[in-house]
N, C-alpha and C positions, 0 to 999 in steps of 0.2 A: 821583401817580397816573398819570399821563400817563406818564411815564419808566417807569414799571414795564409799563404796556398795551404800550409801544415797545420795551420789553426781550424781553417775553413774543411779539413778534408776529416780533420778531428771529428767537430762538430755535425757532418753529415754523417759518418759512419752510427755516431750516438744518438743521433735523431732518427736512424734506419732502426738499431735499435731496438730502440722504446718503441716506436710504430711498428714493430712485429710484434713487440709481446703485446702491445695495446690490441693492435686486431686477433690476437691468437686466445683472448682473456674471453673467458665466458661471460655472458650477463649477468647479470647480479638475479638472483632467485628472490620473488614475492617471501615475506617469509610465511609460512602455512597458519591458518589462524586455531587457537586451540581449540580443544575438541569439546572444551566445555564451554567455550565461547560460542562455536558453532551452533551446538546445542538448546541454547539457551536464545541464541538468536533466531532459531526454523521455530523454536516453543512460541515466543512475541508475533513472529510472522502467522503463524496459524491461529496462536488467540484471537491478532489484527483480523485476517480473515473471517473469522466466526463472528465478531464482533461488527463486520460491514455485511453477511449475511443475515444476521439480526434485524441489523438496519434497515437492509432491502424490505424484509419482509415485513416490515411493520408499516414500511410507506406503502408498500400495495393491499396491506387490510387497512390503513386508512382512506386509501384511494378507493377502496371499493365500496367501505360505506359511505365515505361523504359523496360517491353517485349513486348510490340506492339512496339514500336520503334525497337528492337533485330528483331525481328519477321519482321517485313516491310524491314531490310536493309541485312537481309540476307535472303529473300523469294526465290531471285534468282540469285544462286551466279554466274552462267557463264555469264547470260545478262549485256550489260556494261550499266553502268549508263546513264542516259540522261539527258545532262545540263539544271537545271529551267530554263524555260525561262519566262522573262521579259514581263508580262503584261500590258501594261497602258490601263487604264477607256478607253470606246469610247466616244470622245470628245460631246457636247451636239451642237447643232445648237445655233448659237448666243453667244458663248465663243469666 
């Protein structure tokens, strides 16, 4: 009985412990990412960005003509259309 109160008193004191140095141990630190990685990654982020400002802007100059086009072929809808007509250059003197 005694050897086992002495085993038991063992094993708490080495379990106190480890559970101080465990709560007294820092966290473990992110490791910091290199500086040419970083680098190289803001460069892709900002190309991405210029590349969806691109994009915006392309879909609002198509949006603006495909409704001036809307806007021009339904201005007047009862007037009947009037066939282009075929221009040629006036000719020059000496052709």
């Amino acid at each position: 009985m005694i050897t086992l109160l002495a085993i038991v008193a063992v094993v708490v004191v080495a379990a106190g412990f480890s559970g101080n140095r465990l709560l007294k141990r820092e966290p473990p630190q992110s490791m910091p990412l290199e500086d040419d990685r970083l680098k190289r990654l803001e460069q892709a982020v900002d190309a991405i960005a210029l590349e969806v400002e691109r994009i915006s802007e392309a879909q609002r100059f198509t949006t603006k003509l495909l409704s001036e086009r809307h806007a021009q072929e339904f201005q007047a809808p009862g007037a009947a259309k009037q066939p282009a007509r075929n221009v040629s250059p006036p000719e020059r003197p000496g052709d």
